[in-house]
DRENDRENDO-457628 format. One record per residue (C-alpha): residue number from 1; chain; x, y, z; residue in one letter. Coordinates in steps of 0.5 Angstrom, whole numbers, plus 500, padded with zeros to 3 digits. Each point is the difference from the previous one (the first is absolute). Last residue first. Layout:
// residues N
<NUM, A, <X, Y, Z>, A>,
...
// end
This chain:
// residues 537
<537, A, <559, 132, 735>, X>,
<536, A, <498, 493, 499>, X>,
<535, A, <494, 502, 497>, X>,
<534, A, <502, 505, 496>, X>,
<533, A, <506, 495, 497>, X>,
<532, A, <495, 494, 499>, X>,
<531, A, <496, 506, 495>, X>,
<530, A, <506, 500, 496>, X>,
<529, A, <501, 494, 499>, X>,
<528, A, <492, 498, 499>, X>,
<527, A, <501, 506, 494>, X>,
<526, A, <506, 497, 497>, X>,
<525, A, <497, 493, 500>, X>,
<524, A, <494, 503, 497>, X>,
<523, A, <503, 505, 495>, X>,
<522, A, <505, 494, 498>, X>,
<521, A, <493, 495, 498>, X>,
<520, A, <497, 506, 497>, X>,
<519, A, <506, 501, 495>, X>,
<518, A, <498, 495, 494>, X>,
<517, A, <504, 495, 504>, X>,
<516, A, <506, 500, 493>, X>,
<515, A, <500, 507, 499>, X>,
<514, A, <499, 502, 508>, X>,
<513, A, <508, 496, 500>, X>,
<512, A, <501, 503, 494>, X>,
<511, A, <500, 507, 502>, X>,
<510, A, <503, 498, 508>, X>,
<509, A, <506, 498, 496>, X>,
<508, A, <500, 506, 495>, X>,
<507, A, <500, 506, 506>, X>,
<506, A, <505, 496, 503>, X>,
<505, A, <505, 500, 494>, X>,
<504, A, <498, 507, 499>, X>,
<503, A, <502, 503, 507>, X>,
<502, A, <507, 496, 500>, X>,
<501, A, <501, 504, 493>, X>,
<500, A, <502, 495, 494>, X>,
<499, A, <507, 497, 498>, X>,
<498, A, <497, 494, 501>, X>,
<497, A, <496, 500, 494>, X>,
<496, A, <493, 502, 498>, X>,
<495, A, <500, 508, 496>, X>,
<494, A, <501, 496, 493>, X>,
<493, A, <493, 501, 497>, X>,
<492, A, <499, 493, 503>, X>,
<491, A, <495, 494, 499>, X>,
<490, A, <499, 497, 506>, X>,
<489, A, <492, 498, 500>, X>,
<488, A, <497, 499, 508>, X>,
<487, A, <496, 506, 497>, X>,
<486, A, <503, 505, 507>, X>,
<485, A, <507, 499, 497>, X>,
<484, A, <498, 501, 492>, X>,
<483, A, <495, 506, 502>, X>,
<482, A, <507, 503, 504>, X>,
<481, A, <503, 499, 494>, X>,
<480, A, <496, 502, 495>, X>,
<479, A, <498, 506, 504>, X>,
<478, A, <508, 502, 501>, X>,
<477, A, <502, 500, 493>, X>,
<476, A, <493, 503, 498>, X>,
<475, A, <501, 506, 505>, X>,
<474, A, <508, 501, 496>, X>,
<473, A, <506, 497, 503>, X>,
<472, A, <508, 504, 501>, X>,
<471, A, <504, 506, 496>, X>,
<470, A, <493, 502, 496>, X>,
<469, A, <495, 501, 507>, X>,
<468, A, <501, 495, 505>, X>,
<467, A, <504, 498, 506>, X>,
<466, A, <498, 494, 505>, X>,
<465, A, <497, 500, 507>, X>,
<464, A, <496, 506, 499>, X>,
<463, A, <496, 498, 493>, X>,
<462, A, <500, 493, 502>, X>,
<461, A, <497, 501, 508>, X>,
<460, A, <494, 504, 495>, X>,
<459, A, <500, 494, 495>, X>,
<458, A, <500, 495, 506>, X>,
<457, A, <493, 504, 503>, X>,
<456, A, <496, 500, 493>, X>,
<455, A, <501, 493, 500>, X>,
<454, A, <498, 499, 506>, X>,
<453, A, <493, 504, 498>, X>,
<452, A, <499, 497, 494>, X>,
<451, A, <500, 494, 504>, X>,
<450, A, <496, 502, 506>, X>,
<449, A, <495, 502, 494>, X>,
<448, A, <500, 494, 495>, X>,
<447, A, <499, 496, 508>, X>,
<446, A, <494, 504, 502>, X>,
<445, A, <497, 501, 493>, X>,
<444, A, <500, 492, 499>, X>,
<443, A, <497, 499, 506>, X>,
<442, A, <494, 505, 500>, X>,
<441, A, <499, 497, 494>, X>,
<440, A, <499, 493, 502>, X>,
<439, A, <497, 503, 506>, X>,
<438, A, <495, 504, 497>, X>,
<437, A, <497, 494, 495>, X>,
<436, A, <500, 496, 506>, X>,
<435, A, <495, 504, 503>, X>,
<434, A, <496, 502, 493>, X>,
<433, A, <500, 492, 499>, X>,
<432, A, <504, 497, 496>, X>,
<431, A, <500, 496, 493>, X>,
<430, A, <505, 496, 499>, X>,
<429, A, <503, 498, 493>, X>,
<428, A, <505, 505, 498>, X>,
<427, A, <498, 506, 505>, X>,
<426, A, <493, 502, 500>, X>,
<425, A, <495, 505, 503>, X>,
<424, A, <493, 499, 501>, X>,
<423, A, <495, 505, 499>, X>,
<422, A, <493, 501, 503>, X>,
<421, A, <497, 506, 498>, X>,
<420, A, <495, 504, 505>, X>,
<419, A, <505, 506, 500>, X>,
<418, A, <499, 501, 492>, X>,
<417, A, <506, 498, 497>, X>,
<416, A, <505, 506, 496>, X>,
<415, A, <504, 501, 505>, X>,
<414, A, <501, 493, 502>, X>,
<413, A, <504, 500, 493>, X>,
<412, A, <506, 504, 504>, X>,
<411, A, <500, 495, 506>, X>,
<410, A, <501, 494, 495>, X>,
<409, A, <504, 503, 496>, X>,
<408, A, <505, 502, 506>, X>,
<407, A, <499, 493, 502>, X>,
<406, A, <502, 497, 494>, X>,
<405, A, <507, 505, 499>, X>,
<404, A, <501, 497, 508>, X>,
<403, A, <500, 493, 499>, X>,
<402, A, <503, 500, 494>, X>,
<401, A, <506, 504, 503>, X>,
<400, A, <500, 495, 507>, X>,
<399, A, <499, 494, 495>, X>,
<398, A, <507, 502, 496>, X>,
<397, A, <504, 500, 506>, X>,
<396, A, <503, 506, 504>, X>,
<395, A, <506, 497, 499>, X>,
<394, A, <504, 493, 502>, X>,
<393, A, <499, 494, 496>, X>,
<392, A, <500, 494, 502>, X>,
<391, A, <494, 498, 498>, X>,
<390, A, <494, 500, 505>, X>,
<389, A, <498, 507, 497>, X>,
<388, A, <501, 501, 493>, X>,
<387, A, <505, 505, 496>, X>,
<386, A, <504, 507, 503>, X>,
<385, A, <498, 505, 500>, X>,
<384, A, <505, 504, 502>, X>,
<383, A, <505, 496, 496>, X>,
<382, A, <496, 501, 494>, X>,
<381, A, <500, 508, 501>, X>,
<380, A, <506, 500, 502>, X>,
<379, A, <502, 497, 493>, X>,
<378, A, <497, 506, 497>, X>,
<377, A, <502, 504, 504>, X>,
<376, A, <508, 499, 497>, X>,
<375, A, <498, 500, 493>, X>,
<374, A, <496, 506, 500>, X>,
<373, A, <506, 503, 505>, X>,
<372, A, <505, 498, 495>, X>,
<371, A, <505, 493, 499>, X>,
<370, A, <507, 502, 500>, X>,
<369, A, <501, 503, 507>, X>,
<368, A, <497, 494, 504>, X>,
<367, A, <498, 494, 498>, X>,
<366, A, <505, 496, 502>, X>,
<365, A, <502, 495, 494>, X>,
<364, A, <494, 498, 496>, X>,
<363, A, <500, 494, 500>, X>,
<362, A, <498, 500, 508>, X>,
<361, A, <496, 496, 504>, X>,
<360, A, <495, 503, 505>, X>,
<359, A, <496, 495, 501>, X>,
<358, A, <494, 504, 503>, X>,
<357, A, <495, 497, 495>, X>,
<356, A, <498, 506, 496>, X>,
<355, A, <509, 502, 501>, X>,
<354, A, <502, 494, 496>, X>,
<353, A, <493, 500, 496>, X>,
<352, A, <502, 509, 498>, X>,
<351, A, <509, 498, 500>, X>,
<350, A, <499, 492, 496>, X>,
<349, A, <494, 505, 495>, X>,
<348, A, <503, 506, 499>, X>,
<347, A, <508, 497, 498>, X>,
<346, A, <497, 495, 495>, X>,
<345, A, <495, 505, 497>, X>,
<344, A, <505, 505, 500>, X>,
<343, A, <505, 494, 496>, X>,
<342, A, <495, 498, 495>, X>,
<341, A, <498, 508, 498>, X>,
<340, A, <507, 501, 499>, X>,
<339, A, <501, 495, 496>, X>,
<338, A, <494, 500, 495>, X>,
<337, A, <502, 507, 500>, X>,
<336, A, <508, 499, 496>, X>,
<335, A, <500, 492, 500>, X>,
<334, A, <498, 493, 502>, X>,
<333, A, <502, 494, 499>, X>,
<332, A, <496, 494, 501>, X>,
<331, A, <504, 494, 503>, X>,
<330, A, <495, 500, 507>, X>,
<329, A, <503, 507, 500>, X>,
<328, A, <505, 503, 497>, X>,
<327, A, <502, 508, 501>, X>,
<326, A, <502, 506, 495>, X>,
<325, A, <501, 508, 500>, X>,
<324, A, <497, 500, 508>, X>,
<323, A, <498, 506, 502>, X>,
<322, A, <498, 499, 509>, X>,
<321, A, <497, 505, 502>, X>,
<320, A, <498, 506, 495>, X>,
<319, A, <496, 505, 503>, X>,
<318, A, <493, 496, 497>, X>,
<317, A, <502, 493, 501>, X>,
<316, A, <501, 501, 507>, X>,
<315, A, <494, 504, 502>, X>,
<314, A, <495, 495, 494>, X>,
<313, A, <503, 494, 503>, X>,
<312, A, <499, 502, 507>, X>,
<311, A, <492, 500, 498>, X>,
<310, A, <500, 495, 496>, X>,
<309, A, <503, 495, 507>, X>,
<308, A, <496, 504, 505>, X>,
<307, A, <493, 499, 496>, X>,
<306, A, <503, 492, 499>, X>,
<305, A, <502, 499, 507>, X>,
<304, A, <493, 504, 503>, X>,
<303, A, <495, 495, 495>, X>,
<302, A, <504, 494, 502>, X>,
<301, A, <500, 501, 507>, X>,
<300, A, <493, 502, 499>, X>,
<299, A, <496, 494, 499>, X>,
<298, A, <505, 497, 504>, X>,
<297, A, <496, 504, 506>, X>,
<296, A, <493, 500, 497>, X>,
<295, A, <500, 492, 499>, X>,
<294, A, <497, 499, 494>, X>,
<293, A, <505, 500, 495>, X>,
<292, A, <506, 495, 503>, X>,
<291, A, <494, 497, 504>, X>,
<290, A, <497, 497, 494>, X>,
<289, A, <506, 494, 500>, X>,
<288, A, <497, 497, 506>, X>,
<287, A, <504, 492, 499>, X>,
<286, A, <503, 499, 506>, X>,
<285, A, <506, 505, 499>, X>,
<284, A, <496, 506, 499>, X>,
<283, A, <496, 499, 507>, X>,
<282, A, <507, 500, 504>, X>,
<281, A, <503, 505, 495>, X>,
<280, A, <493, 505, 502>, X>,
<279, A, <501, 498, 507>, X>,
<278, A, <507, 501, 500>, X>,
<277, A, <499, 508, 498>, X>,
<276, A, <504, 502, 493>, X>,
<275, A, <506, 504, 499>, X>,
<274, A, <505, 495, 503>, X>,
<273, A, <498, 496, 493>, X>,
<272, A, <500, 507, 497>, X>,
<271, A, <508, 501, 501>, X>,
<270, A, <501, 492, 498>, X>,
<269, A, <496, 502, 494>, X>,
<268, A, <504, 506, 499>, X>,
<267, A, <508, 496, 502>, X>,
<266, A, <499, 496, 492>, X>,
<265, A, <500, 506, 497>, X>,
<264, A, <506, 503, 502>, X>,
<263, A, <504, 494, 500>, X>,
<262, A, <498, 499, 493>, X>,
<261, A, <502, 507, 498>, X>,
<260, A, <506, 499, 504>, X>,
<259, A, <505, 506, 502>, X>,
<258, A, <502, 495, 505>, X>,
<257, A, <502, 506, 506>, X>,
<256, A, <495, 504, 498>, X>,
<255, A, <495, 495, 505>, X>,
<254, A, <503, 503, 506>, X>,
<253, A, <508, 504, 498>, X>,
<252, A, <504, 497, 505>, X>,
<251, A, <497, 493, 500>, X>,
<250, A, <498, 496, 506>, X>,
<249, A, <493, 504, 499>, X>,
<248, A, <495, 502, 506>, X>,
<247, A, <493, 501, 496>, X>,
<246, A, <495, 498, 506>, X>,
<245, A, <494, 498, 495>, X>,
<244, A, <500, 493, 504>, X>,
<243, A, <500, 498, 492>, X>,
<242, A, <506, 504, 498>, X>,
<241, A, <504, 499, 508>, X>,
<240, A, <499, 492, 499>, X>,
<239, A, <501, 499, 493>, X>,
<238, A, <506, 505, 500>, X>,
<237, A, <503, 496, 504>, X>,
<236, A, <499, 493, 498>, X>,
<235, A, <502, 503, 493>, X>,
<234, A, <507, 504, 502>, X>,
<233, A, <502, 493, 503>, X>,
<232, A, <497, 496, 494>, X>,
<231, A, <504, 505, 494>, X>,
<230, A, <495, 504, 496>, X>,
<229, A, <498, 499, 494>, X>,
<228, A, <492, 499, 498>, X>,
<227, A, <500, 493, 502>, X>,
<226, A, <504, 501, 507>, X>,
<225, A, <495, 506, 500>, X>,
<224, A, <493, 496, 499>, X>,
<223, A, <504, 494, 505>, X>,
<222, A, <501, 504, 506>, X>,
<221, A, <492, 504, 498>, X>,
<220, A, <496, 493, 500>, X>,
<219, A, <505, 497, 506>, X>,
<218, A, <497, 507, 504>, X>,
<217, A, <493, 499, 497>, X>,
<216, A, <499, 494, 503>, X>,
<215, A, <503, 502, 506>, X>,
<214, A, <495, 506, 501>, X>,
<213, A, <494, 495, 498>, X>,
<212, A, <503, 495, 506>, X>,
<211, A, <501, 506, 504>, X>,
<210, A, <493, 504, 499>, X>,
<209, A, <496, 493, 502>, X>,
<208, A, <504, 499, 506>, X>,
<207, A, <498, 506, 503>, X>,
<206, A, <493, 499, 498>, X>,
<205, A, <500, 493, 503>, X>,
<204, A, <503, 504, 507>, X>,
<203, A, <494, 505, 499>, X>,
<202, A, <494, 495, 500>, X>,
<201, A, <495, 502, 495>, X>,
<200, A, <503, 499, 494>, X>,
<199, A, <503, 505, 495>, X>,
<198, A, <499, 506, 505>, X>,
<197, A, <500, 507, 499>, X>,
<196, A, <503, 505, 505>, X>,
<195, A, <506, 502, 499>, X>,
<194, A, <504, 505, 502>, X>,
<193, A, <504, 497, 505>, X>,
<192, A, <495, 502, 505>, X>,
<191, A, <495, 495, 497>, X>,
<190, A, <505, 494, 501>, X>,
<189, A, <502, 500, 507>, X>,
<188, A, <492, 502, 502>, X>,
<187, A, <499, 494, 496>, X>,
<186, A, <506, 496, 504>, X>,
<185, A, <496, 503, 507>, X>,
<184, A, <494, 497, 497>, X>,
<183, A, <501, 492, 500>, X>,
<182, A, <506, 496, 498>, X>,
<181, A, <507, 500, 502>, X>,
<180, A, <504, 497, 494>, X>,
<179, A, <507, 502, 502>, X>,
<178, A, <503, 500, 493>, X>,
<177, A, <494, 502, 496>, X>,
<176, A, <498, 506, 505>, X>,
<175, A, <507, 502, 502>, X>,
<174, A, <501, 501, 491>, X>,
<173, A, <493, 504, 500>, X>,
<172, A, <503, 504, 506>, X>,
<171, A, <507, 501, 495>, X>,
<170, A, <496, 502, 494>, X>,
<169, A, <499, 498, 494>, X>,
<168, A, <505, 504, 496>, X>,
<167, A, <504, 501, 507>, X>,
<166, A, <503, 492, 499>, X>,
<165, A, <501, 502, 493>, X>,
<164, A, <504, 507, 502>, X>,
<163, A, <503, 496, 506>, X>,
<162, A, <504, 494, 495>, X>,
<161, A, <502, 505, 495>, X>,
<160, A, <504, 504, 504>, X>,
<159, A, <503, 494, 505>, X>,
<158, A, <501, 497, 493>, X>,
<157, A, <505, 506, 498>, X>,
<156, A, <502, 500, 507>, X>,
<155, A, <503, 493, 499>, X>,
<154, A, <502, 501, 493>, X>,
<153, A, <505, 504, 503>, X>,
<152, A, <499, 507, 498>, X>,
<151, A, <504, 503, 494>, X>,
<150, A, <494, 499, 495>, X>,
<149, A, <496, 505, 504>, X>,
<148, A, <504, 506, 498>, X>,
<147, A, <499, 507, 504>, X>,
<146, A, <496, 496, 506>, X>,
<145, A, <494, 503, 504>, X>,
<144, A, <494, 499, 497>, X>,
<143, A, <494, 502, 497>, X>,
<142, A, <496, 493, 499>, X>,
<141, A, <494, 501, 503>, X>,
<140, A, <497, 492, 502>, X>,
<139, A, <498, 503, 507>, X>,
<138, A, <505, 495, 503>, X>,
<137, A, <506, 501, 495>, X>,
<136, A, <499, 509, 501>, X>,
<135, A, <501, 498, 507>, X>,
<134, A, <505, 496, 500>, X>,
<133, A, <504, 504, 496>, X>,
<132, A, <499, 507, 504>, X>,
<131, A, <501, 495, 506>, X>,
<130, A, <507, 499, 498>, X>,
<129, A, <501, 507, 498>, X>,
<128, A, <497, 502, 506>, X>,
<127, A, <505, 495, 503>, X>,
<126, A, <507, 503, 496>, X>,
<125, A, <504, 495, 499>, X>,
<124, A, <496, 498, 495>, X>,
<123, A, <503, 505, 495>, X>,
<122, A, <507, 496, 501>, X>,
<121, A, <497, 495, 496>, X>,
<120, A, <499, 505, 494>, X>,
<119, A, <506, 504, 501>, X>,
<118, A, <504, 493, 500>, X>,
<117, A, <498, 497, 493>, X>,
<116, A, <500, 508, 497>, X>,
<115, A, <508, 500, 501>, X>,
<114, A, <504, 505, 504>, X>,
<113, A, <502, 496, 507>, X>,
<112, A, <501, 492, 500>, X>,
<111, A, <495, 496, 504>, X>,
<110, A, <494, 498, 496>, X>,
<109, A, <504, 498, 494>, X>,
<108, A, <507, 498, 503>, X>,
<107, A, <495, 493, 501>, X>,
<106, A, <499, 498, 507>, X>,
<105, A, <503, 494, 503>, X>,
<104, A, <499, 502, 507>, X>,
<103, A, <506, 499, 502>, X>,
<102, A, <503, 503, 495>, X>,
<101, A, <495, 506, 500>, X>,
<100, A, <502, 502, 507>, X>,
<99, A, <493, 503, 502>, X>,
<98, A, <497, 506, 496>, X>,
<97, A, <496, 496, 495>, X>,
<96, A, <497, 497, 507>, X>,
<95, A, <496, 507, 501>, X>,
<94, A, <496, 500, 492>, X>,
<93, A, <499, 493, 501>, X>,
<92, A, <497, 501, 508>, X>,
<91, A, <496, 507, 497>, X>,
<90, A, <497, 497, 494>, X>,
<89, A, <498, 494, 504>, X>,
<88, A, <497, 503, 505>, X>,
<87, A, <496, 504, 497>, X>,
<86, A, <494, 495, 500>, X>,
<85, A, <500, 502, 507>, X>,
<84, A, <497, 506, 499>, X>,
<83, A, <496, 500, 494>, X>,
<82, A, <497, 494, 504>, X>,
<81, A, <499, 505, 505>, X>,
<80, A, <497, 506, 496>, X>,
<79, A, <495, 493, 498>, X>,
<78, A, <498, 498, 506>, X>,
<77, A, <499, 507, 504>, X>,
<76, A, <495, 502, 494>, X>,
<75, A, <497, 493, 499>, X>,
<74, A, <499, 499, 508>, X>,
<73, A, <498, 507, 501>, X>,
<72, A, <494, 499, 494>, X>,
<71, A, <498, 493, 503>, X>,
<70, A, <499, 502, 508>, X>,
<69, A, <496, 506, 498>, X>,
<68, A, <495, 494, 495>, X>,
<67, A, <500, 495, 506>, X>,
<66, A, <506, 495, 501>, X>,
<65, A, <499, 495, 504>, X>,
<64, A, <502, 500, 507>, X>,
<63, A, <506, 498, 502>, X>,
<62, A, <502, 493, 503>, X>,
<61, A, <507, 500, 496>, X>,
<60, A, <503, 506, 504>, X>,
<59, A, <505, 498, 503>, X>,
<58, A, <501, 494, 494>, X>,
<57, A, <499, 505, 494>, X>,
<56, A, <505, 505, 503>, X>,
<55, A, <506, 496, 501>, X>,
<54, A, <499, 496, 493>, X>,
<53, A, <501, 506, 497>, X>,
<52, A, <506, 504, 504>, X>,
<51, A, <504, 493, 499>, X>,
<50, A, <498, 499, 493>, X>,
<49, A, <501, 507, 497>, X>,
<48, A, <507, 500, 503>, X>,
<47, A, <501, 492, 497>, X>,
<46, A, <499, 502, 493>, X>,
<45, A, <505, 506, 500>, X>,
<44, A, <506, 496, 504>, X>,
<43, A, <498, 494, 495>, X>,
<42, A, <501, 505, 494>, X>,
<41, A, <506, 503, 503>, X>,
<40, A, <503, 494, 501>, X>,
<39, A, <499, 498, 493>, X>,
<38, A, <503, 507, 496>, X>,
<37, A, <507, 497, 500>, X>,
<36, A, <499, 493, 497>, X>,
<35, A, <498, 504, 494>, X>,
<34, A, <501, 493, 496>, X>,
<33, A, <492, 501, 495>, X>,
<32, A, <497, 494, 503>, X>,
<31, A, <502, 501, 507>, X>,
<30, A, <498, 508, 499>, X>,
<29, A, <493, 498, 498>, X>,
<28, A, <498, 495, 505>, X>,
<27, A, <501, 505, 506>, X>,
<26, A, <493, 503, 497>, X>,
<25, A, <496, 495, 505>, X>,
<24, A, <503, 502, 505>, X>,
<23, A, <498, 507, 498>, X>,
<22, A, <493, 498, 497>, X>,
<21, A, <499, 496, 506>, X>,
<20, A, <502, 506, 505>, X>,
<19, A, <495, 505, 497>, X>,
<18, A, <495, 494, 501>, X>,
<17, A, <501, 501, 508>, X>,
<16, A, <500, 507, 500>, X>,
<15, A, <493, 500, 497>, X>,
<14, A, <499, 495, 506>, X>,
<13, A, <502, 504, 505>, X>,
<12, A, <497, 507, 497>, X>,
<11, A, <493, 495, 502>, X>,
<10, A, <502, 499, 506>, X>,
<9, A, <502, 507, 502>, X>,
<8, A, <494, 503, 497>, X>,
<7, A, <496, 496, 505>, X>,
<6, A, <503, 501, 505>, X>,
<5, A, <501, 507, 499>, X>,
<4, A, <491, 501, 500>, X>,
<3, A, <501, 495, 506>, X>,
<2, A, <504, 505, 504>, X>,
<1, A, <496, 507, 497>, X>,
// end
């Protein structure tokens, strides 16, 4: 047990110590933007985590490597410590705003009493708020705390940012990259954050690959937004949260706030880059154009976006969302039913790839009380699936489904064989033997159940916690929303706010926090806690 809590301790040490890089590191962005006061939390923020993470990877630094067990307690603990540190800044920003403002030089905004600018800040007073917002950016979910993001200091505004494209990758595959230990026990760091592919055969020059193709398409999407409208500040940010598929906004309406059909178009691709595994980018980018068809899995990600699209074109258009008399696009004008039919398909396809991809940006508005339950189910239906494993993604994953829909085939077609047959099962361009097969499924069935299962246990909590019926929110409300936590997506129906019950706020952290690990890595680190406690007892 001892060398067990070594090696964890060593290894959340230096996840902490990168959290301490980022925060310092962010410092940078008050002194750029004159918020003299938000500095010294900020440094108080990135020494914390510093300290306590420098602590534990040196008493323990002659700890075994991890082994698998090893892999998913640290991925676990590490990332709901993270989480916590991370929310440091919220609560020291939030805090300092309650000091003498004339000394500290804060703008009257963030002090007086009454306004949205200090209801805002002063949410973060609250640690679970603080913690919610941190969570909800690490895991790339985007549900949040706040009531009007523009308000913010644009320190928090970046800090929201910063952790949703850190947490897009992965906050073990970043340690790895920076930290560069070679060998198994990184391997095992990297498969237990729900991935498992390799674009090299060693760990650290992978991780570094991913960044490099992750920096590339973030100057890539800054420069796609600044072109399509956006101002850079907004752009820079909107980039980082859109291709890390985590969804927070600087604005106080997400995407809605432009009200840009060149903003909207150009935010798509930016969502299905993020949607797309990093060994397919890496092989697309030298030149392997044949694997945007014939890879099984981005194969599909085309095929469930542009289904989920026309399906959620047809609901909308069909009760009449959305009628517009005339509009202009691209300098053609268009009236009466052509109109019409053009904003449903603009609204359908941004809210179906936004929630597909697990961005959760909104045009929309909140998607709540105006939109009807066909409507509403249909985006769940996208945030609970989810798009490619290896992405940045949340959901079940698109080869999870595809993997599970073939096997069931498979099982029924035997059926029909005679007993002395010999077949094979396929999936995309492997073929696998009965042994392998029964794995495959038998681990994509595990986790589409604990999934549904969760997601089943939230609602229930939902349905107590919060009043329903015609004066409060509808089942379709709640399982939007809970599928929108556990999804890692962050669009909303509404229910998310800091005016929430305790009990849901709680409910939602540990939905996002499974959602991101794909849940077996959390079971595994509560179930050892537990089993720790009976020993010692």
């Amino acid at each position: 047990m001892a060398n067990r809590l070594g090696t964890i301790a060593r290894d959340l040490g230096r996840m902490l110590e990168a959290l301490a890089g980022l925060i310092l590191v962010s410092v940078l962005i008050p002194l750029v933007w004159r918020e003299w006061w938000v500095v010294p939390g900020m440094i108080l923020s990135g020494l914390l985590p510093l300290l306590v993470g420098f602590g534990l990877s040196r008493a323990f630094q002659d700890a075994d490597d991890p082994g698998r067990l090893h892999g998913m307690m640290i991925a676990a603990s590490g990332w709901f410590f993270v989480a916590v540190f991370g929310s440091v800044p919220f609560l020291l920003i939030a805090w300092t705003a309650r000091l003498d403002p004339t000394v500290l030089e804060i703008p009257a905004r963030f002090t007086t009493g009454g306004t949205r600018t200090f209801s805002t800040l002063a949410a973060f007073q609250n640690p679970l708020n603080g913690f919610f917002e941190s969570m909800s950016g690490f895991t790339g979910t985007g549900l949040t705390m706040t009531d009007n993001e523009a308000a913010l200091p644009h320190t928090l505004q970046w800090w929201r940012s910063f952790i949703e494209w850190v947490g897009g990758v992965g906050v073990i595959v970043l340690t790895t990259a920076i930290l560069a230990r070679p060998g198994s026990g990184s391997l095992t760091l990297y498969e237990s954050e729900a991935r498992s592919e390799k674009i090299h055969p060693s760990i650290v020059s992978t991780v570094r690959t991913i960044w490099w193709i992750f920096l590339l398409f973030t100057f890539f999407s800054i420069l796609l937004l600044w072109l399509a409208g956006m101002p850079m500040w907004h752009a820079i940010n909107h980039a980082m949260t859109g291709l890390a598929t985590g969804g927070f906004s600087i604005t106080d309406n997400s995407i809605g706030t432009y009200n840009s059909v060149a903003i909207d178009f150009a935010l798509i691709p930016i969502m299905i880059l993020g949607s797309i595994a990093f060994p397919i980018h890496y092989l697309i980018l030298r030149g392997n154009l044949r694997k945007l068809y014939k890879d099984l899995q981005t194969r599909w990600v085309f095929i469930f976006f542009g289904l989920g699209t026309l399906i959620l074109s047809a609901v909308l258009f069909g009760q009449g969302f959305y009628q517009t008399e005339t509009m202009t696009v691209a300098g053609i004008v268009l009236h009466g039913r052509a109109a019409t039919l053009f904003q449903t398909f603009r609204f359908a396809i941004f809210q179906f790839v936004s929630a597909a991809s697990c961005t959760g940006f909104q045009t929309a508005g909140s998607l709540g009380p105006g939109w009807s339950a066909p409507a509403q189910l249909t985006v769940a239906f996208g945030m609970i699936v989810g798009a490619a494993a290896g992405s940045t993604v949340g959901g079940i994953k698109l080869i999870r489904l595809l993997t599970l829909g073939k096997g069931i085939l498979f099982r029924i077609r035997d059926v029909f064989y005679p007993s002395t047959a010999v077949r094979t099962f396929r999936l995309d361009d492997r073929t696998l033997s009965d042994d392998e097969a029964a794995q495959e499924f038998e681990e994509a069935a595990i986790i589409t159940f604990l999934w549904i299962l969760f997601l089943g246990v939230a609602a229930f909590v939902f349905m107590i916690a919060l009043p329903m019926g015609p004066d409060g929110y509808t089942l379709e409300n709640v399982l939007f929303e809970v599928a929108s936590a556990q999804g890692n997506v962050g669009l909303s129906s509404g229910i998310t706010g800091p005016g929430m019950p305790m009990v849901t706020k709680v409910m939602f952290l540990f939905n996002m926090w499974i959602g991101r690990l794909e849940i077996i890595p959390v079971l595994v680190l509560l179930r050892s806690l537990f089993v720790s406690m009976e020993v010692y007892d």
